[in-house]
C-alpha positions in Angstrom: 127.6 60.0 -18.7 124.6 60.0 -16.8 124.5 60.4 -13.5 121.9 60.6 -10.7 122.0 63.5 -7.9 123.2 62.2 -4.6 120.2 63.4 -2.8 117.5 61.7 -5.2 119.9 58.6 -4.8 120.1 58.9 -1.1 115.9 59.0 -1.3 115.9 55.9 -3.0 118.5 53.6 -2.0 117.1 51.4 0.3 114.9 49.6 -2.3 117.7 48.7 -4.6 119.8 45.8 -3.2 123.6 45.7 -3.6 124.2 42.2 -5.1 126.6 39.9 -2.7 129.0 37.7 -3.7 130.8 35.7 -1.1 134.0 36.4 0.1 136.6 34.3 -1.6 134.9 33.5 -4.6 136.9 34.3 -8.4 135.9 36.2 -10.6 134.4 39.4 -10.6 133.7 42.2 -8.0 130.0 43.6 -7.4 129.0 46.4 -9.4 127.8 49.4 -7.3 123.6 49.6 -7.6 123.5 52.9 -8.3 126.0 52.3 -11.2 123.5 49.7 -12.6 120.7 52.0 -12.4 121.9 55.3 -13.7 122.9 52.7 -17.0 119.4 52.1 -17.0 118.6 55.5 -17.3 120.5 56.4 -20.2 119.0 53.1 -22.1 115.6 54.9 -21.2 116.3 58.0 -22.3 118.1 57.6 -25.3 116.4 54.8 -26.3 119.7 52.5 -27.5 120.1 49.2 -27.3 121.6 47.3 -24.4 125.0 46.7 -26.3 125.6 50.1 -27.2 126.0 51.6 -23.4 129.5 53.7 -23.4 132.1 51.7 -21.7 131.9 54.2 -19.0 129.0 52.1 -17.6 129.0 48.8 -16.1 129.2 45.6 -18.8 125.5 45.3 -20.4 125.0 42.4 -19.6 125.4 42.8 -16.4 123.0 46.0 -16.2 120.9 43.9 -18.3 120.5 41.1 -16.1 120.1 43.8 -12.7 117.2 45.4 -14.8 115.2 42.3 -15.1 115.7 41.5 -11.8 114.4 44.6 -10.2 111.5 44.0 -12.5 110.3 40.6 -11.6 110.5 41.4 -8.1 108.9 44.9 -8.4 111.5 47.1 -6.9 110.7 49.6 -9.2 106.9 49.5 -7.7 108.1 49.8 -4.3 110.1 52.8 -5.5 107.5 55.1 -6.8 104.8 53.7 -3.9 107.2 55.4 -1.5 107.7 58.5 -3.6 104.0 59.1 -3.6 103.5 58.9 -0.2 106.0 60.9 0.9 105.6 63.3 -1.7 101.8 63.5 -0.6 102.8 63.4 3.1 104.7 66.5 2.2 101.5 68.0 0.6 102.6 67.7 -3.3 99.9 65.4 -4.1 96.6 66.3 -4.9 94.6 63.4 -5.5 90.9 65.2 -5.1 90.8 65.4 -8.6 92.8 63.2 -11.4 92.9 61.8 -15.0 92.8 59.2 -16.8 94.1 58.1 -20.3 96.3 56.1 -22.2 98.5 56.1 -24.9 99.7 53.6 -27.7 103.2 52.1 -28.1 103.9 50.7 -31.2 105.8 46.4 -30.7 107.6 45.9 -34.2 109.6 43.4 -32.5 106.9 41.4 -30.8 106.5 39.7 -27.4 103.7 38.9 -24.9 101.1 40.3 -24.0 100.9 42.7 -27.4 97.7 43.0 -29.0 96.7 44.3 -32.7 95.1 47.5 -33.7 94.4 49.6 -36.7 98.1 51.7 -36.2 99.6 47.8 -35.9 100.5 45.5 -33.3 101.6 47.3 -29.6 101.0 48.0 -26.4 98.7 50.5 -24.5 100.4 52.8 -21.5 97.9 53.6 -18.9 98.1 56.8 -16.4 96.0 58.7 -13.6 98.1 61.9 -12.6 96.9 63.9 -9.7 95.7 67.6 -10.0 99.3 68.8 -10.5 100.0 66.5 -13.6 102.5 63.9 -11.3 101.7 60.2 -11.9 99.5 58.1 -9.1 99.3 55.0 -11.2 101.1 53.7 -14.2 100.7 50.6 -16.2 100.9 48.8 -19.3 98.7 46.4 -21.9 97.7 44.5 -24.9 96.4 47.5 -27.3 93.7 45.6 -28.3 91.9 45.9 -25.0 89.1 48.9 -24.8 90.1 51.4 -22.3 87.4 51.2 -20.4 87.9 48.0 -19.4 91.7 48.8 -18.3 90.3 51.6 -15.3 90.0 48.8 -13.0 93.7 46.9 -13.8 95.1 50.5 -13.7 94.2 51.0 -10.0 95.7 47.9 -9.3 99.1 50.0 -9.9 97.3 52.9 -7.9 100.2 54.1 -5.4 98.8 55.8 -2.4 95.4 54.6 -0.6 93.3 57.5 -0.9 91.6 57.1 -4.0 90.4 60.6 -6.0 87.0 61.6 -5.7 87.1 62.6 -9.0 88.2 61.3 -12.4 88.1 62.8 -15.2 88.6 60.8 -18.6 87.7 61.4 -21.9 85.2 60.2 -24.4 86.4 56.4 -24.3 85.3 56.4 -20.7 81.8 57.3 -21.0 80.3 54.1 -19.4 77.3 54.0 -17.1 78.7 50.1 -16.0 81.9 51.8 -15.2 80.1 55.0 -13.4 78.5 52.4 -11.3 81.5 50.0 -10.9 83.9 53.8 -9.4 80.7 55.1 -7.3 81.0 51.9 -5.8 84.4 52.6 -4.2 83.6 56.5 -3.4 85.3 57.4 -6.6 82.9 60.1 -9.7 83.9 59.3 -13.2 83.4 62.8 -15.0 83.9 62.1 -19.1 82.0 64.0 -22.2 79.1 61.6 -23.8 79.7 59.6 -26.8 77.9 60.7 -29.8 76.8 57.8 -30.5 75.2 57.2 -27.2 71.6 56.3 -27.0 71.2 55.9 -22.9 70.1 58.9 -20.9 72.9 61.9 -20.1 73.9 61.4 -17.1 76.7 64.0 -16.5 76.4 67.0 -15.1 77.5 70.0 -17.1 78.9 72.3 -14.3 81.5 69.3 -13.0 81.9 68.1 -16.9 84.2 71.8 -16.5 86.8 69.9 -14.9 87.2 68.2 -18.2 89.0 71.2 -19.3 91.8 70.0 -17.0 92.8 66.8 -19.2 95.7 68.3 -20.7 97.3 67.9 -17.1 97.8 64.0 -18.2 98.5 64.7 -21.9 101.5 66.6 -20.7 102.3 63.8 -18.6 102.6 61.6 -21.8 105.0 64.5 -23.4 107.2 64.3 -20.5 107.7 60.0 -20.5 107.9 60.2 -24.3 111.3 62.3 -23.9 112.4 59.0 -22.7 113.3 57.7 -26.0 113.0 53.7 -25.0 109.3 54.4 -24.4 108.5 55.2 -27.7 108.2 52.0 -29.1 108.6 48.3 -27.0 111.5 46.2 -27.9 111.3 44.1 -24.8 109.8 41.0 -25.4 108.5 40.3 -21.6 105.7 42.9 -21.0 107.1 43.6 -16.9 110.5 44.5 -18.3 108.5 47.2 -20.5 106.6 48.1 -17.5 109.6 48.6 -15.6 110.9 51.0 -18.1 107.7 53.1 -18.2 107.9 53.2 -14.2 111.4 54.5 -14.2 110.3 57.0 -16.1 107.7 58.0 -13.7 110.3 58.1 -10.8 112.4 60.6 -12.9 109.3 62.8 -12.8 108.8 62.1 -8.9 111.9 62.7 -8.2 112.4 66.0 -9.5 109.4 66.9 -6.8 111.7 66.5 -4.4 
């Protein structure tokens, strides 16, 4: 079995509710949170479906049901927002300089918000990691959207308030709109020129060096794809998808700790 340290329990606690039920009423007892969650853990990481948790977990349905419900009303979000900024308070952030980039889930089963692409229909994972390689931002969406146009929504999922004064993305982000759009709001997008680009450069080569940084969020893919339930979507409902993909950044938070 699975089971969660006490202390990276004890960190997080407070966000996950204990479900009530009233006093005198039949039927069956509350299952422990932490139970619930560390069942949701070994879905993610081996990747099984919901029916096939060992009976030394709570029933499936039941962990099912507590999943959903932490994902709808973003407990999961509140988690990692409070990691971050303790984990930054501490001085294990570094958000002077991050990275962007995304990476493709394949939806064989279907479900909203999936869009279709030359691999097939899926979804697109979305990251910035600090300079260390630890997420600041996760977030998931329709494949078919460009991923310059998804730099914006990720921040929307950014979780501490200093945003990074650089950015560093690759090729797909080379967008004088989107330069403008981050210098804006204090933040320097640094990404290599299309080939095909017929504007003026406009990067300059001794900060286009950072560049040689990007396999910091690379490796932060490798690490999330370990957990096996990431590797393709079989949720149908695109937050319960999310959810999974922000559980797996809390693993890697936690181990900070």
């Amino acid at each position: 079995m699975l089971r969660m340290r006490d202390e990276h329990w004890e960190r997080i606690r407070e966000h996950f509710p204990e479900e009530h039920i009233p006093e005198g009423r039949a039927g069956r007892k509350p299952i422990p949170t932490r139970k619930v969650l560390e069942a949701v853990l070994w879905i993610l990481n081996t990747g099984a479906q919901w029916h096939m948790l060992p009976q030394g977990y709570p029933n499936y349905k039941t962990v099912h049901r507590r999943f959903q419900q932490w994902c709808r009303s973003e407990v999961l979000r509140a988690v990692l927002t409070d990691l971050a900024n303790t984990l930054r308070d501490e001085g294990g952030l570094d958000e002077s300089e991050c990275f962007i980039d995304a990476t493709f889930a394949s939806a064989k089963g279907g479900g909203e918000e999936i869009g279709p692409t030359k691999r097939g229909k899926g979804v697109k994972i979305m990251a910035i990691v600090d300079r260390h390689g630890l997420p600041l931002a996760v977030s998931t969406h329709a494949a078919n959207h460009h991923e310059v146009t998804l730099v914006q929504l990720s921040f929307d999922f950014y979780m501490i308030e200093a945003k990074p004064e650089n950015l560093i993305g690759d090729r797909a982000y080379d967008s004088d709109q989107l330069d403008e759009a981050l210098k804006q709001e204090g933040v320097e997008m640094i990404a290599p020129h299309r080939a095909n680009r017929k504007k003026r450069q406009t990067q300059d080569g001794r900060r286009l060096r950072r560049y040689e940084r990007r396999w910091l969020v690379e490796r932060f893919f490798a690490w999330i794809q370990w957990q096996r339930r990431l590797l393709v979507r079989w949720e149908y409902y695109a937050q319960n998808f999310l959810g999974f993909v922000q559980l797996a950044a809390m693993v890697i938070l936690l181990k900070q700790f």
